[in-house]
C-alpha positions as CSV (number, residue, x, y, z in Angstrom):
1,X,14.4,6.3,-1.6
2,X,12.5,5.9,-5.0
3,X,14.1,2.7,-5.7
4,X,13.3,1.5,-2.5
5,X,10.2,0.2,-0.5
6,X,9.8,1.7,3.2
7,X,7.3,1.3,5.3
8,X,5.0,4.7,6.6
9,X,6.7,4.2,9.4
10,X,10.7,4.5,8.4
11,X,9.9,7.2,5.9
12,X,8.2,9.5,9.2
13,X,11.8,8.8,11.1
14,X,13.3,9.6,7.8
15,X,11.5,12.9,8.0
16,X,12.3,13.3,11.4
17,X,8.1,13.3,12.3
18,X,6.5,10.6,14.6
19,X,6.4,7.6,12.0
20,X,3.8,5.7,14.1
21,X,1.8,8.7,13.7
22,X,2.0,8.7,10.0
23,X,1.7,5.2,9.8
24,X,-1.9,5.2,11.4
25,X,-2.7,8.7,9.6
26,X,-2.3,6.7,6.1
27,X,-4.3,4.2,7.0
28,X,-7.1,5.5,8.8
29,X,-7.0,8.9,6.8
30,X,-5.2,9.1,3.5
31,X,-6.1,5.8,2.3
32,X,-9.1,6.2,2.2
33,X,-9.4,2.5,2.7
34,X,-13.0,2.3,5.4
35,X,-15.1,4.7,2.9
36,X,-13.7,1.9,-0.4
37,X,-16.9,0.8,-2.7
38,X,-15.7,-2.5,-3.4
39,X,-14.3,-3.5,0.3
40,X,-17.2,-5.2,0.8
41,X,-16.5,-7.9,-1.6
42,X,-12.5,-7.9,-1.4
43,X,-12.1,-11.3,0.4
44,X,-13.5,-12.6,-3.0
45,X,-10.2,-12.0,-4.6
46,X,-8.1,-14.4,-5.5
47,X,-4.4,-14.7,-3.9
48,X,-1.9,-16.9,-5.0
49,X,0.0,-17.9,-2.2
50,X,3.2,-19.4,-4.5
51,X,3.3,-15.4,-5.7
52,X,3.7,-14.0,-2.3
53,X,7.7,-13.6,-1.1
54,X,8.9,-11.9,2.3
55,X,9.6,-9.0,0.6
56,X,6.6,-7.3,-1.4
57,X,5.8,-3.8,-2.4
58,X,2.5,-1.7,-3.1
59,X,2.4,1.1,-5.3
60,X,-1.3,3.2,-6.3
61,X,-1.2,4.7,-9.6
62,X,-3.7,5.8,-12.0
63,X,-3.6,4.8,-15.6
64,X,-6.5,6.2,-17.3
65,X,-10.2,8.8,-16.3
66,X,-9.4,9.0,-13.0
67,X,-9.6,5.2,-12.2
68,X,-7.0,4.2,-9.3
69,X,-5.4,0.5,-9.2
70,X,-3.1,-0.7,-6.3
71,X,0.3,-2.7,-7.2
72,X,1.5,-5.4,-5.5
73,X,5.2,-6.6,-6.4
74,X,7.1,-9.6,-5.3
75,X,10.2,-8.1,-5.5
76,X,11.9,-11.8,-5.4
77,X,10.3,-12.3,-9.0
């Protein structure tokens, strides 16, 4: 499953728990995402629509003093 995007959703039937559950407990909870400092100006950002492919995955992972940055991957690239 490490090679492999899934969604919250398929990894809680994977662990046999109620994956809609987990789904909305990662987004409302884990995340983090409602209480995010710079949420306010996110719409700002540029997207390039000509990057974005039907199949896309997000990884978080922190590089350096604690700072976090989110991944996003066309995985068609």
């Amino acid at each position: 499953m490490d090679n492999y995007p899934i969604s919250c959703y398929h990894l809680g039937e994977y662990f046999q728990v109620d994956g809609k559950q987990l789904q909305h407990q990662y987004k409302e909870h884990i995340s983090d995402y409602s209480g995010w400092p710079q949420k306010e100006h996110a719409e700002d950002w540029m997207l390039f629509c000509d990057n974005v492919g039907s199949h896309l995955s997000i990884d978080e992972t922190a590089l350096s003093n604690g700072e976090l940055y989110t991944i996003v991957t066309n995985k068609q690239a």
